[in-house]
mmCIF file of the N, C-alpha and C atoms, coordinates in Angstrom:
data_MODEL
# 
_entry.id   MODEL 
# 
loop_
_atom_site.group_PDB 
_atom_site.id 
_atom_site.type_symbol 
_atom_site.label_atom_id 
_atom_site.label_alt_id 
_atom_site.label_comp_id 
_atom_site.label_asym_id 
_atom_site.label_entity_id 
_atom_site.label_seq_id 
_atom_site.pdbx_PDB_ins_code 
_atom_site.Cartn_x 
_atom_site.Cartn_y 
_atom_site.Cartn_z 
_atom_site.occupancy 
_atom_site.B_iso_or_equiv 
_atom_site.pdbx_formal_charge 
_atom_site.auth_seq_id 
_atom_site.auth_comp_id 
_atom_site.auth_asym_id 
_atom_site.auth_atom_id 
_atom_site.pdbx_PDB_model_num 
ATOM 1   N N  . UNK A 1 1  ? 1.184  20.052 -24.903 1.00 0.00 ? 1  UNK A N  1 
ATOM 2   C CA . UNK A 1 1  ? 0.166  19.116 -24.475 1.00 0.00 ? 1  UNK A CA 1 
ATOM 3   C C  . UNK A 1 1  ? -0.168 19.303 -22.998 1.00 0.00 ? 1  UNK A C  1 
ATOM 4   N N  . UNK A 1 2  ? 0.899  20.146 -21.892 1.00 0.00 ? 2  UNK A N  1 
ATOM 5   C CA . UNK A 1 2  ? 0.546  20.558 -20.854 1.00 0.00 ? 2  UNK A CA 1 
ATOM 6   C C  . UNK A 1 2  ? 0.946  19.448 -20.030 1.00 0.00 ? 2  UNK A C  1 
ATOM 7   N N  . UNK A 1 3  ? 1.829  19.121 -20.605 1.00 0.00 ? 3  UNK A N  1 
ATOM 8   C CA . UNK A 1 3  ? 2.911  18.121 -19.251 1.00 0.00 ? 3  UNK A CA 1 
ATOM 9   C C  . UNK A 1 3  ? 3.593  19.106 -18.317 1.00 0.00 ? 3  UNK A C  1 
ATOM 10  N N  . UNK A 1 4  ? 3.841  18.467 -17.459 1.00 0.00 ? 4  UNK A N  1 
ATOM 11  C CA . UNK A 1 4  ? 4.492  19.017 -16.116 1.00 0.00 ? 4  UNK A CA 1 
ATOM 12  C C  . UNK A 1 4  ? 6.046  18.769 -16.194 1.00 0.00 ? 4  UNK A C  1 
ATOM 13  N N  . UNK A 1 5  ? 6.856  18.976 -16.975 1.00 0.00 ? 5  UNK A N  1 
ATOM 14  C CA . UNK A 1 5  ? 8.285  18.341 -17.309 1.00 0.00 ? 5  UNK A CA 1 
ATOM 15  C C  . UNK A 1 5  ? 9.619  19.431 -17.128 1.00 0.00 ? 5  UNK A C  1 
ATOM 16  N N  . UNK A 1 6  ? 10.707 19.123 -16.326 1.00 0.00 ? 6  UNK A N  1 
ATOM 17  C CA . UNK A 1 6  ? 11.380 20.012 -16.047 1.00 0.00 ? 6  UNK A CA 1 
ATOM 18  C C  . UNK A 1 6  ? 13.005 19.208 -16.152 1.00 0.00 ? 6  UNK A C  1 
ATOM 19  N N  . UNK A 1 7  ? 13.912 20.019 -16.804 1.00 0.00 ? 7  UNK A N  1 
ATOM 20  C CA . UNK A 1 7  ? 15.239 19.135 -16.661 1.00 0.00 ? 7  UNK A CA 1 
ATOM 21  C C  . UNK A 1 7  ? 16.141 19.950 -15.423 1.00 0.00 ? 7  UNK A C  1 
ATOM 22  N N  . UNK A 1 8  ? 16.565 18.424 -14.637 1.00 0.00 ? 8  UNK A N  1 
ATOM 23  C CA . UNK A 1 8  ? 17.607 18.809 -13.496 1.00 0.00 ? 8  UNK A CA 1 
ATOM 24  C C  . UNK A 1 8  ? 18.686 18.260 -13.883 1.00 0.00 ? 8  UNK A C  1 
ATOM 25  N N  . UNK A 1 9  ? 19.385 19.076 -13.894 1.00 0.00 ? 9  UNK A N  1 
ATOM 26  C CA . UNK A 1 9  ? 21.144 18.026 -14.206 1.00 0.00 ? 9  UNK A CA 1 
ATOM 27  C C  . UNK A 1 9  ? 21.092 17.140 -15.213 1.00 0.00 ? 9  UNK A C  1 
ATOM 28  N N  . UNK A 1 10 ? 21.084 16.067 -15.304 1.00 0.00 ? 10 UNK A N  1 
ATOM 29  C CA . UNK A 1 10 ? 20.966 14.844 -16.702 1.00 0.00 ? 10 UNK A CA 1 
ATOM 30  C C  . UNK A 1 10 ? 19.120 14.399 -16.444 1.00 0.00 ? 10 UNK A C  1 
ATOM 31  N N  . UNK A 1 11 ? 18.655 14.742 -15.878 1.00 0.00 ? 11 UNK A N  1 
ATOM 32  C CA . UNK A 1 11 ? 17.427 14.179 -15.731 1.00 0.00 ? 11 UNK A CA 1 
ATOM 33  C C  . UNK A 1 11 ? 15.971 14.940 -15.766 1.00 0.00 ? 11 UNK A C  1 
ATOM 34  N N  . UNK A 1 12 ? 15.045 14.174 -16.358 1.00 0.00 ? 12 UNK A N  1 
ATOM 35  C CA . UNK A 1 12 ? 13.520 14.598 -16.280 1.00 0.00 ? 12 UNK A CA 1 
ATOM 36  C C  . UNK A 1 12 ? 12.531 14.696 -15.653 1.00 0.00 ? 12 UNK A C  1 
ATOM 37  N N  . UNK A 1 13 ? 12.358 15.261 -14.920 1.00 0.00 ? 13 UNK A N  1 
ATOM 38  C CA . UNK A 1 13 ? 11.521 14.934 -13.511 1.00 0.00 ? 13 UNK A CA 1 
ATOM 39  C C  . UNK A 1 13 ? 10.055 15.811 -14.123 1.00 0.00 ? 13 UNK A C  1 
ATOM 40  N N  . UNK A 1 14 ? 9.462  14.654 -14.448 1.00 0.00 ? 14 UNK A N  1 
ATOM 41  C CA . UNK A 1 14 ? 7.846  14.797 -14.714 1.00 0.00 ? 14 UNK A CA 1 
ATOM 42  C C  . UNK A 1 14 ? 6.602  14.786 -13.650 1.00 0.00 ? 14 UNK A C  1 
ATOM 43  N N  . UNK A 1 15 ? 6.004  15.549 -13.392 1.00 0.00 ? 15 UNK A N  1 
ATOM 44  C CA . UNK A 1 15 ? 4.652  15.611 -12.455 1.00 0.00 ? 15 UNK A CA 1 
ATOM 45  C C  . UNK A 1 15 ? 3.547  15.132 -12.905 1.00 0.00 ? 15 UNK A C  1 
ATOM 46  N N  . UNK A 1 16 ? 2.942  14.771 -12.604 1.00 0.00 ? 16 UNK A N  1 
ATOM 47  C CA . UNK A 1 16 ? 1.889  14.412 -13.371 1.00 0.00 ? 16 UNK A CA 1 
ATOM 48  C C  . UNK A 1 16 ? 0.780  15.393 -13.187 1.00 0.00 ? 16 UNK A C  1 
ATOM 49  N N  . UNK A 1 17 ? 0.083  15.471 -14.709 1.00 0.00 ? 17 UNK A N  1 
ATOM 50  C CA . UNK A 1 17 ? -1.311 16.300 -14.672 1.00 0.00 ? 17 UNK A CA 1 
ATOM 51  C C  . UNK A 1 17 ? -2.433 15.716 -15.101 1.00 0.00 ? 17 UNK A C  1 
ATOM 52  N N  . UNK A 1 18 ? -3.421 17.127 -14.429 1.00 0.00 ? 18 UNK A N  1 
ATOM 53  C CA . UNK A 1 18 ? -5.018 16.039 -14.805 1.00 0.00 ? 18 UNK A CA 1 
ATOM 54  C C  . UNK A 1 18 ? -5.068 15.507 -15.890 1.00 0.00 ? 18 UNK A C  1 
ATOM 55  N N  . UNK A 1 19 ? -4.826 16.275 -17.145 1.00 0.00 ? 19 UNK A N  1 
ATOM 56  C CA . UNK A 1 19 ? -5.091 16.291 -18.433 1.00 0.00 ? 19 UNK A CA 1 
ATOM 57  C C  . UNK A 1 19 ? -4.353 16.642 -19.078 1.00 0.00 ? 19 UNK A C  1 
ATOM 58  N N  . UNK A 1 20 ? -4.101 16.041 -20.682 1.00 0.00 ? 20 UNK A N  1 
ATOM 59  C CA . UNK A 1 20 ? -3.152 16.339 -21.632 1.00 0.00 ? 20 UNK A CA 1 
ATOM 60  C C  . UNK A 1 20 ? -4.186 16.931 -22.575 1.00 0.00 ? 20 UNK A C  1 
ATOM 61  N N  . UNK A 1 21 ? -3.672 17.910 -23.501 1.00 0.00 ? 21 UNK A N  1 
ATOM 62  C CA . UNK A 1 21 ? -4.657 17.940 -24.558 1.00 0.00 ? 21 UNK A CA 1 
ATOM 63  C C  . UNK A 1 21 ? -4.261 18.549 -25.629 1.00 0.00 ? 21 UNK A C  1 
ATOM 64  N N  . UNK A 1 22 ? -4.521 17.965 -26.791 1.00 0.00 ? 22 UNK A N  1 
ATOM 65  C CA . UNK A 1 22 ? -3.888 18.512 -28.064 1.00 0.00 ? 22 UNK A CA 1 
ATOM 66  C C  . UNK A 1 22 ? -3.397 19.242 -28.367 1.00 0.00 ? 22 UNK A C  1 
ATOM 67  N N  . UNK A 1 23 ? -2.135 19.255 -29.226 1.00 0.00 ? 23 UNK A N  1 
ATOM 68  C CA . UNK A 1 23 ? -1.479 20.447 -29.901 1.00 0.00 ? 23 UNK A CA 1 
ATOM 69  C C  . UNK A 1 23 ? -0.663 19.723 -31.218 1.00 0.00 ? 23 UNK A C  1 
ATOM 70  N N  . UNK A 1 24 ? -0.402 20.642 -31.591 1.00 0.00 ? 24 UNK A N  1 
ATOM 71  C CA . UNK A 1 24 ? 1.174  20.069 -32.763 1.00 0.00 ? 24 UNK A CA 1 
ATOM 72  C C  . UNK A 1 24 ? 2.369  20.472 -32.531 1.00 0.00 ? 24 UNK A C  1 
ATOM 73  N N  . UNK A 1 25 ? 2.785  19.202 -32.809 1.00 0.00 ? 25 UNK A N  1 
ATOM 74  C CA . UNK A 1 25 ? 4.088  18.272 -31.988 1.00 0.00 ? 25 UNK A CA 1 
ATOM 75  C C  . UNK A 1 25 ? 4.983  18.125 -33.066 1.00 0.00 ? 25 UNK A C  1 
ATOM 76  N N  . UNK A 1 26 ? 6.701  17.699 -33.324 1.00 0.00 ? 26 UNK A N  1 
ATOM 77  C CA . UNK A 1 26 ? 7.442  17.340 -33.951 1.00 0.00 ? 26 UNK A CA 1 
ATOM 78  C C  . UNK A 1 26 ? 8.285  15.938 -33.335 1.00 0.00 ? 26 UNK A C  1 
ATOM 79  N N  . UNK A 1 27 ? 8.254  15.021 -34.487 1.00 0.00 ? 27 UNK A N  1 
ATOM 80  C CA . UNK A 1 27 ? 8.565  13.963 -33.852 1.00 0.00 ? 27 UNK A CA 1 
ATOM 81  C C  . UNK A 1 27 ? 10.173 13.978 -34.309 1.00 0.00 ? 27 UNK A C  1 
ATOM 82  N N  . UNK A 1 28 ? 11.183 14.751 -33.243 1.00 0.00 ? 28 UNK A N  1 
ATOM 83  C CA . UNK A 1 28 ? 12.577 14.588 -33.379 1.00 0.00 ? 28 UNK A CA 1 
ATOM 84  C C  . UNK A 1 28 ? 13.391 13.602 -33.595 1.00 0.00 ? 28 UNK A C  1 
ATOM 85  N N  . UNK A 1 29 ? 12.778 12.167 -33.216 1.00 0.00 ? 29 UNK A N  1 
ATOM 86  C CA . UNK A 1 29 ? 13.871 11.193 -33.188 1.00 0.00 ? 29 UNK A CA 1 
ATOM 87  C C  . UNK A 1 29 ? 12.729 10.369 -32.951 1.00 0.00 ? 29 UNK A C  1 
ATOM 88  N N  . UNK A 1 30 ? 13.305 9.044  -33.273 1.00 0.00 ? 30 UNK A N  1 
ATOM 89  C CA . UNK A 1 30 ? 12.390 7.557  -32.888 1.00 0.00 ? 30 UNK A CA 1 
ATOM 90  C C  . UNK A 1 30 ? 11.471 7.713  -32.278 1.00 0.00 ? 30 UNK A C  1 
ATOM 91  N N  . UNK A 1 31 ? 12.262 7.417  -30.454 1.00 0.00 ? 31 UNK A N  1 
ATOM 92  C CA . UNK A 1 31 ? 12.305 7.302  -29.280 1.00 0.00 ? 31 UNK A CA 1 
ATOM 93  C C  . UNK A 1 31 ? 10.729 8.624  -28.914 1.00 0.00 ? 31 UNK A C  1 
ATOM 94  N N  . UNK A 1 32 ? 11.117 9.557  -29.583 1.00 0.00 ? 32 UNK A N  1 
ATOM 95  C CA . UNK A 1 32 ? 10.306 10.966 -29.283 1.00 0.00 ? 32 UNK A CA 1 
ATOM 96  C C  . UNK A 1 32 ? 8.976  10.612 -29.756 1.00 0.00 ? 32 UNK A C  1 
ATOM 97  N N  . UNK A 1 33 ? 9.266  9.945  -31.089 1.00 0.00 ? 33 UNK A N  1 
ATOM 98  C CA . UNK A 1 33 ? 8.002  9.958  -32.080 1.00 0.00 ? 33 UNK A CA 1 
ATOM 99  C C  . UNK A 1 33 ? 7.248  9.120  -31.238 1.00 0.00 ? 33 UNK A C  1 
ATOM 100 N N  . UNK A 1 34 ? 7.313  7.974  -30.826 1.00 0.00 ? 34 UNK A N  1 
ATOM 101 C CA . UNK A 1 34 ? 6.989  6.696  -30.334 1.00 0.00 ? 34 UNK A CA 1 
ATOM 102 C C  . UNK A 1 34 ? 5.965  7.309  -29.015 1.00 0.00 ? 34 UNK A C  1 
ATOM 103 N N  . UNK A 1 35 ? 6.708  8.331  -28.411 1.00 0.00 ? 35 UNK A N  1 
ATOM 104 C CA . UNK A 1 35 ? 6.207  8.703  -26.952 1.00 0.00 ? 35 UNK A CA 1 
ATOM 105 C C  . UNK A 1 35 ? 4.918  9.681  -27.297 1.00 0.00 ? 35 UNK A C  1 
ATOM 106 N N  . UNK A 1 36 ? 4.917  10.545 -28.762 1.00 0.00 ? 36 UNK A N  1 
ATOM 107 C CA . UNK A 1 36 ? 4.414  11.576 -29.164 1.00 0.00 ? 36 UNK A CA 1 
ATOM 108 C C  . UNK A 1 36 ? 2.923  10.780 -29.596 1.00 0.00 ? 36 UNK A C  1 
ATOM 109 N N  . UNK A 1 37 ? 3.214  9.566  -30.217 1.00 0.00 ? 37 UNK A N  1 
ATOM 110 C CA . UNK A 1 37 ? 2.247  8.672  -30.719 1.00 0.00 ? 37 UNK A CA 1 
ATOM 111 C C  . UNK A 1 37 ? 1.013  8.402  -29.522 1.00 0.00 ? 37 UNK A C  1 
ATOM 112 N N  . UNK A 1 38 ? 1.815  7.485  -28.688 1.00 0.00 ? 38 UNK A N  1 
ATOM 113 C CA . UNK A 1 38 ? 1.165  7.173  -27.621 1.00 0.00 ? 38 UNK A CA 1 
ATOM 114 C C  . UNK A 1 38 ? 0.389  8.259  -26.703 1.00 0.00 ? 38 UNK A C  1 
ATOM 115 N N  . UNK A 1 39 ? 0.608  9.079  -26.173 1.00 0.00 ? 39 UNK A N  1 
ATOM 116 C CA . UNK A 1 39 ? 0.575  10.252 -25.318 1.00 0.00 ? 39 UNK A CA 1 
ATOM 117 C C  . UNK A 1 39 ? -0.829 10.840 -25.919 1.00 0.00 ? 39 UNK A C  1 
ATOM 118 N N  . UNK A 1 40 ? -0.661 11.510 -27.133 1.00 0.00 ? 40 UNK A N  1 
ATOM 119 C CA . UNK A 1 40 ? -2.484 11.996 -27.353 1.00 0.00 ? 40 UNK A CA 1 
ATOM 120 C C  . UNK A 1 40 ? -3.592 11.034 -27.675 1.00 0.00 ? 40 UNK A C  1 
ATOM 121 N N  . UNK A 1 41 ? -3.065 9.408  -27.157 1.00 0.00 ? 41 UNK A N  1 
ATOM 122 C CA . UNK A 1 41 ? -4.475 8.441  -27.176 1.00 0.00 ? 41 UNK A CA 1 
ATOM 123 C C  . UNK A 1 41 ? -5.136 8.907  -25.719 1.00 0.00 ? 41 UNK A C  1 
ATOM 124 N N  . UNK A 1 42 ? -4.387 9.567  -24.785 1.00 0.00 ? 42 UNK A N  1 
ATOM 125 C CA . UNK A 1 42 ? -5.182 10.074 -23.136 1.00 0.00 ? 42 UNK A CA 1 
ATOM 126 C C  . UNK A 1 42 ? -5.435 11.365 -23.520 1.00 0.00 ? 42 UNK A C  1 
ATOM 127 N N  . UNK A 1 43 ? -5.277 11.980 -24.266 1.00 0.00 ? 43 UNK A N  1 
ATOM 128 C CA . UNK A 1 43 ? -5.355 13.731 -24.853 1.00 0.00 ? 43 UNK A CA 1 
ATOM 129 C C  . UNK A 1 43 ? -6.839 14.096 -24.811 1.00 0.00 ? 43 UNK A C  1 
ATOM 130 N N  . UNK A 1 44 ? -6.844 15.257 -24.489 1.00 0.00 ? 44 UNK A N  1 
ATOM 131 C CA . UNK A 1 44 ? -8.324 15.368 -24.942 1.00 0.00 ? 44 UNK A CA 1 
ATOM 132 C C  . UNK A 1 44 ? -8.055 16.674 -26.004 1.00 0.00 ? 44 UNK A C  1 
ATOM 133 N N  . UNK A 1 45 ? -8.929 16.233 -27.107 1.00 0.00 ? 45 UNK A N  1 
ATOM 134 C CA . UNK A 1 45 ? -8.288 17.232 -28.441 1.00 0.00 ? 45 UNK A CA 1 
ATOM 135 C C  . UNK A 1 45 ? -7.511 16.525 -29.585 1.00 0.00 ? 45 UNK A C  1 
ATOM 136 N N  . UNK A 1 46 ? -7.371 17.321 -30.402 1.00 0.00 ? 46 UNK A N  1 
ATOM 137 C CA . UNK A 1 46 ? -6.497 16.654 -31.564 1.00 0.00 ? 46 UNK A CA 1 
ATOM 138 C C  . UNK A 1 46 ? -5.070 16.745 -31.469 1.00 0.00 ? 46 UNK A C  1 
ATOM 139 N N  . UNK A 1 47 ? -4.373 16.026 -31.923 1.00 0.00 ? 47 UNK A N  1 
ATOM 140 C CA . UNK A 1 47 ? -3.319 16.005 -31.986 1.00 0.00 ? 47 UNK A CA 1 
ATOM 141 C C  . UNK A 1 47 ? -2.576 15.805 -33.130 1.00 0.00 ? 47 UNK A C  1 
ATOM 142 N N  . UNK A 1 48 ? -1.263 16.911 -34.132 1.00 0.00 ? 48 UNK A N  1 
ATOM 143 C CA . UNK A 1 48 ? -0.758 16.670 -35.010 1.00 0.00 ? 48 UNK A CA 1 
ATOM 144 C C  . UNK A 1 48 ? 0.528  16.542 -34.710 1.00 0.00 ? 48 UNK A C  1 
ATOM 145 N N  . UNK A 1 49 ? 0.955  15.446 -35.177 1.00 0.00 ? 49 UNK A N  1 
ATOM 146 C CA . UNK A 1 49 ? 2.765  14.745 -35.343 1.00 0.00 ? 49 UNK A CA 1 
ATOM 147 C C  . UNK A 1 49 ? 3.151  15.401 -36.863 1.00 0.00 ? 49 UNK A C  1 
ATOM 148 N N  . UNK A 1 50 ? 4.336  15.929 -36.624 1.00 0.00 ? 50 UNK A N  1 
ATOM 149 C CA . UNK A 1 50 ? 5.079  16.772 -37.608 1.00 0.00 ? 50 UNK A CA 1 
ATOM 150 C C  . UNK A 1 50 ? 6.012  15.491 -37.874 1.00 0.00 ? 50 UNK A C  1 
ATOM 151 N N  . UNK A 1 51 ? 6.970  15.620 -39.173 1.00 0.00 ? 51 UNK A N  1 
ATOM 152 C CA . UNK A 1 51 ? 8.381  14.790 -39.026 1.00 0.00 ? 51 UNK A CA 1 
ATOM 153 C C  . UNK A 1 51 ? 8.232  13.570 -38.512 1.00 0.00 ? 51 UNK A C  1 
ATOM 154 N N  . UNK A 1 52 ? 6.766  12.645 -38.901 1.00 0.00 ? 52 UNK A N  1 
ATOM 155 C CA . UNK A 1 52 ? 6.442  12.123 -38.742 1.00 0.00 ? 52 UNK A CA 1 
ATOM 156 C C  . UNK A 1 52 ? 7.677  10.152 -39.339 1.00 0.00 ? 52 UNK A C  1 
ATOM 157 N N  . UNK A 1 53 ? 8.469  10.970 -40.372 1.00 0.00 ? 53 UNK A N  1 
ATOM 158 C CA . UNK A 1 53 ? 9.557  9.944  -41.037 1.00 0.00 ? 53 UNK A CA 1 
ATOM 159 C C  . UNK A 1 53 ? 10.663 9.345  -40.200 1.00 0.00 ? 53 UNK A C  1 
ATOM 160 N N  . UNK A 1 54 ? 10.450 9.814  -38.621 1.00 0.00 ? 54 UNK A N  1 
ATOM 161 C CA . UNK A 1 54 ? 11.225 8.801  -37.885 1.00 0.00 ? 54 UNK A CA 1 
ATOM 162 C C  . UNK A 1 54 ? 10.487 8.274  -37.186 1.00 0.00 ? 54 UNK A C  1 
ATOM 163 N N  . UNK A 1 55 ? 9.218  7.964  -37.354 1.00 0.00 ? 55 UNK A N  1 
ATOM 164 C CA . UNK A 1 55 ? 8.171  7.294  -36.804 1.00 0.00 ? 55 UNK A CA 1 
ATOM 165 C C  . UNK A 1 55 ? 8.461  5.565  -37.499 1.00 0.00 ? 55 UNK A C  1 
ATOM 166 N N  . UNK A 1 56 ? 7.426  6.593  -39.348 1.00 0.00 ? 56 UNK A N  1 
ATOM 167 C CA . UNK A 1 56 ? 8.006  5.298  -39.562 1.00 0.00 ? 56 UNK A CA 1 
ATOM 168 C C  . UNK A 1 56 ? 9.168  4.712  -39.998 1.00 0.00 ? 56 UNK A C  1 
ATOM 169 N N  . UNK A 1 57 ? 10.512 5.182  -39.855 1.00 0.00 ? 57 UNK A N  1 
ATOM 170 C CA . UNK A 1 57 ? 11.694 4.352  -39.895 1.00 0.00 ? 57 UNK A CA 1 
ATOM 171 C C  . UNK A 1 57 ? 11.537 3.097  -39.011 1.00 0.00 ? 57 UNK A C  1 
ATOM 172 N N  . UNK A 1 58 ? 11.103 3.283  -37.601 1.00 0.00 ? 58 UNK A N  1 
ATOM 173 C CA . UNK A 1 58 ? 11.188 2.133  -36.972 1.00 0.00 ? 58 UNK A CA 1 
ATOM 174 C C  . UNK A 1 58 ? 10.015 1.573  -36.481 1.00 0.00 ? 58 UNK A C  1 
ATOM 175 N N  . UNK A 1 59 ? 8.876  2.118  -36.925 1.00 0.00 ? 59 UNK A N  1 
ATOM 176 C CA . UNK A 1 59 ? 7.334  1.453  -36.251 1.00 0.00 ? 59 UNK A CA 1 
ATOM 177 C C  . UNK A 1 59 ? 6.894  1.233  -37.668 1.00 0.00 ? 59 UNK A C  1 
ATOM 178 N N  . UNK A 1 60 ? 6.764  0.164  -38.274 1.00 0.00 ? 60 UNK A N  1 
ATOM 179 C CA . UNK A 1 60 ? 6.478  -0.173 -39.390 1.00 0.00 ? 60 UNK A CA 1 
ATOM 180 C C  . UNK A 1 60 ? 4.542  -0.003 -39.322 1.00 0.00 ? 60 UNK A C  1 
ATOM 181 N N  . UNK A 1 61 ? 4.243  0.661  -39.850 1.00 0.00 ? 61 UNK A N  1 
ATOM 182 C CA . UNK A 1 61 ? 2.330  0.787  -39.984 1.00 0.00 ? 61 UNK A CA 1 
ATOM 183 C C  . UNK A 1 61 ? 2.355  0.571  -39.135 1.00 0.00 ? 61 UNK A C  1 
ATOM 184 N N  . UNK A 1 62 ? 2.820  1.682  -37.679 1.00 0.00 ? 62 UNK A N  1 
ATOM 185 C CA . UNK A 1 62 ? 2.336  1.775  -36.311 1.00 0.00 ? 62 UNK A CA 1 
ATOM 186 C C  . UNK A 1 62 ? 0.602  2.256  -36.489 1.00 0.00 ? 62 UNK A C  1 
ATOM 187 N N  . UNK A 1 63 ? 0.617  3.143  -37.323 1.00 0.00 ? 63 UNK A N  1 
ATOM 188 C CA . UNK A 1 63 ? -1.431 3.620  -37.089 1.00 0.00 ? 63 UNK A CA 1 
ATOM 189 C C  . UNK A 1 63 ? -1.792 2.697  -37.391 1.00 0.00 ? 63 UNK A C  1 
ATOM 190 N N  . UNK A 1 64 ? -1.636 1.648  -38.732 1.00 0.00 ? 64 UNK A N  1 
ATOM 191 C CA . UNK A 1 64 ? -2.786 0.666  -39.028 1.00 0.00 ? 64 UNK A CA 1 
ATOM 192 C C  . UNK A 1 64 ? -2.886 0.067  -37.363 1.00 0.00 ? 64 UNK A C  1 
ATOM 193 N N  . UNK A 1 65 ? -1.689 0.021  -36.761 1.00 0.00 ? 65 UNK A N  1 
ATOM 194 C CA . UNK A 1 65 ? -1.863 -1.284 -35.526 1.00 0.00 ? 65 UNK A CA 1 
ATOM 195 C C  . UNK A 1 65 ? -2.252 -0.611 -34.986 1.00 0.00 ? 65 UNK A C  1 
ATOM 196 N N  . UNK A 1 66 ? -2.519 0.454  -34.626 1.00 0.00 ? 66 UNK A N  1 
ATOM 197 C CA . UNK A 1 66 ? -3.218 1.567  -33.541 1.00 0.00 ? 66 UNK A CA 1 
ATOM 198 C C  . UNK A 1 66 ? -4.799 1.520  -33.641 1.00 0.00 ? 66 UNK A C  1 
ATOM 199 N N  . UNK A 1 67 ? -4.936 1.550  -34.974 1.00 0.00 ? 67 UNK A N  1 
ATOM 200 C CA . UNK A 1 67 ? -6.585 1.662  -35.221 1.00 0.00 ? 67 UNK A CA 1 
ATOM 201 C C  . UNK A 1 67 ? -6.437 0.191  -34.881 1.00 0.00 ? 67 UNK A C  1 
ATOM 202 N N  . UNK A 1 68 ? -6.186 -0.470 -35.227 1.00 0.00 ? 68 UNK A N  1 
ATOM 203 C CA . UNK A 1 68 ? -6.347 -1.966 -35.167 1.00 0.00 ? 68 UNK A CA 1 
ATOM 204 C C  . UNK A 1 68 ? -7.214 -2.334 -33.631 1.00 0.00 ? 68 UNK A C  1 
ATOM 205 N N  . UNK A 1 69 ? -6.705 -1.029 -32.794 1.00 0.00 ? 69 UNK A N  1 
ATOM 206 C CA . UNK A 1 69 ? -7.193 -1.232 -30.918 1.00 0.00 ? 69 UNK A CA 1 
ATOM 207 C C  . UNK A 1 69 ? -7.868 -0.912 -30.566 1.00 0.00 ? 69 UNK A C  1 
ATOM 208 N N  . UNK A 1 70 ? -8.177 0.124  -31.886 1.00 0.00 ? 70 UNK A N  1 
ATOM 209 C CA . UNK A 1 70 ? -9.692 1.335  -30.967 1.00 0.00 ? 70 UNK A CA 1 
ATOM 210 C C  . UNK A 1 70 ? -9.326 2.568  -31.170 1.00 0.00 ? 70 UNK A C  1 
ATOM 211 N N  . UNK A 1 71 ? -7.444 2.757  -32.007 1.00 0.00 ? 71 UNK A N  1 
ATOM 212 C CA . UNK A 1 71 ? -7.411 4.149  -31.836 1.00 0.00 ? 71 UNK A CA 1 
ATOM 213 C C  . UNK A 1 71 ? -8.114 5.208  -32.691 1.00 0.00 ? 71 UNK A C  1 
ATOM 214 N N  . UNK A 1 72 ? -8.327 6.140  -32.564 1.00 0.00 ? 72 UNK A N  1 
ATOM 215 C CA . UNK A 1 72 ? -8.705 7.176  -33.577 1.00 0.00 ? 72 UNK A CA 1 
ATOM 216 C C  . UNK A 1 72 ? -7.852 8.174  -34.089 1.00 0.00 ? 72 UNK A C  1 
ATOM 217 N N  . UNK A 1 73 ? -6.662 7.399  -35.369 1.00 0.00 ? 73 UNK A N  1 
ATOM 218 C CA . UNK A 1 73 ? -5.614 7.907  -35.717 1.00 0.00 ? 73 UNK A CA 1 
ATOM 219 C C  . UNK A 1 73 ? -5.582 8.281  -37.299 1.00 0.00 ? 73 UNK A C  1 
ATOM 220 N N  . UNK A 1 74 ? -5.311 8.700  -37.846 1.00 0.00 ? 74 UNK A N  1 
ATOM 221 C CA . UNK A 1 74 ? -5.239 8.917  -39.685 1.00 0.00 ? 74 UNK A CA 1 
ATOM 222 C C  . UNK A 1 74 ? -3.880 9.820  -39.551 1.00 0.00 ? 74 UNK A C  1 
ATOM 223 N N  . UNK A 1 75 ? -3.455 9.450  -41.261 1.00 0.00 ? 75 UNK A N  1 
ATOM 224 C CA . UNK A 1 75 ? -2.381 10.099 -41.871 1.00 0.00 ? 75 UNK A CA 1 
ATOM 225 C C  . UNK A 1 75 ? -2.922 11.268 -42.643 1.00 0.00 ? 75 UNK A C  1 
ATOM 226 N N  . UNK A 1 76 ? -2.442 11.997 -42.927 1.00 0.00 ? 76 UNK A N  1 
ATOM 227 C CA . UNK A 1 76 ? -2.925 13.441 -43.781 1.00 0.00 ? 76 UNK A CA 1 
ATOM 228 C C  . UNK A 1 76 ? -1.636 13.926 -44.448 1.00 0.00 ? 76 UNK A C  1 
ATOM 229 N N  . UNK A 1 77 ? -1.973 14.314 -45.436 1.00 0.00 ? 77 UNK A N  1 
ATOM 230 C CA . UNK A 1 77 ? -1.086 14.996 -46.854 1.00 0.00 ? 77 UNK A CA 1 
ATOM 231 C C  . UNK A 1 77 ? -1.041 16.265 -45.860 1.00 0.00 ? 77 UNK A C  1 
ATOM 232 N N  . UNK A 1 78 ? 0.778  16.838 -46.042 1.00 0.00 ? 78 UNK A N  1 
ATOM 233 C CA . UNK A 1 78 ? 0.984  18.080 -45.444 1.00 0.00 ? 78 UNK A CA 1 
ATOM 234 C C  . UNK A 1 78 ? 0.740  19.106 -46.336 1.00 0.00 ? 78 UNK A C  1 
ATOM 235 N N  . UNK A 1 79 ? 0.615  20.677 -46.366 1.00 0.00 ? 79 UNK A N  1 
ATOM 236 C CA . UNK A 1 79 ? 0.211  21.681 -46.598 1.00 0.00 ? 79 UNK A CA 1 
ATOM 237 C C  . UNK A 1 79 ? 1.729  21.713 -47.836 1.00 0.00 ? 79 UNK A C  1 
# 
């Protein structure tokens, strides 16, 4: 997506950039999915979430509530 992200020792030291912009992503864990969700609503481009089943383990119909705001989100049958 063209984040600026680098690990030092135990930590993440992120830069910030002009722009994020679409790609396909795997949502590893909750915590990941949650950040993966949010992040391509500033994207410019599409964005696909892989392993999308630890999303919803803990965000119960996070897209319905997403569209619910304005987002422009859908589910799709995988290949």
């Amino acid at each position: 997506m063209g984040a600026d992200i680098r690990i030092e020792s135990r930590n993440a030291v992120i830069e910030g950039v002009d722009e994020l912009t679409g790609s396909k992503v795997r949502a590893t864990d909750l915590r990941a999915g949650a950040a993966l969700i949010l992040s391509p609503l500033a994207a410019k481009g599409e964005t696909e979430i892989g392993d999308i089943h630890h999303i919803e383990r803990g965000y119960y119909k996070i897209d319905e509530k997403l569209r619910g705001l304005g987002a422009d989100i859908q589910r799709t049958e995988e290949n």
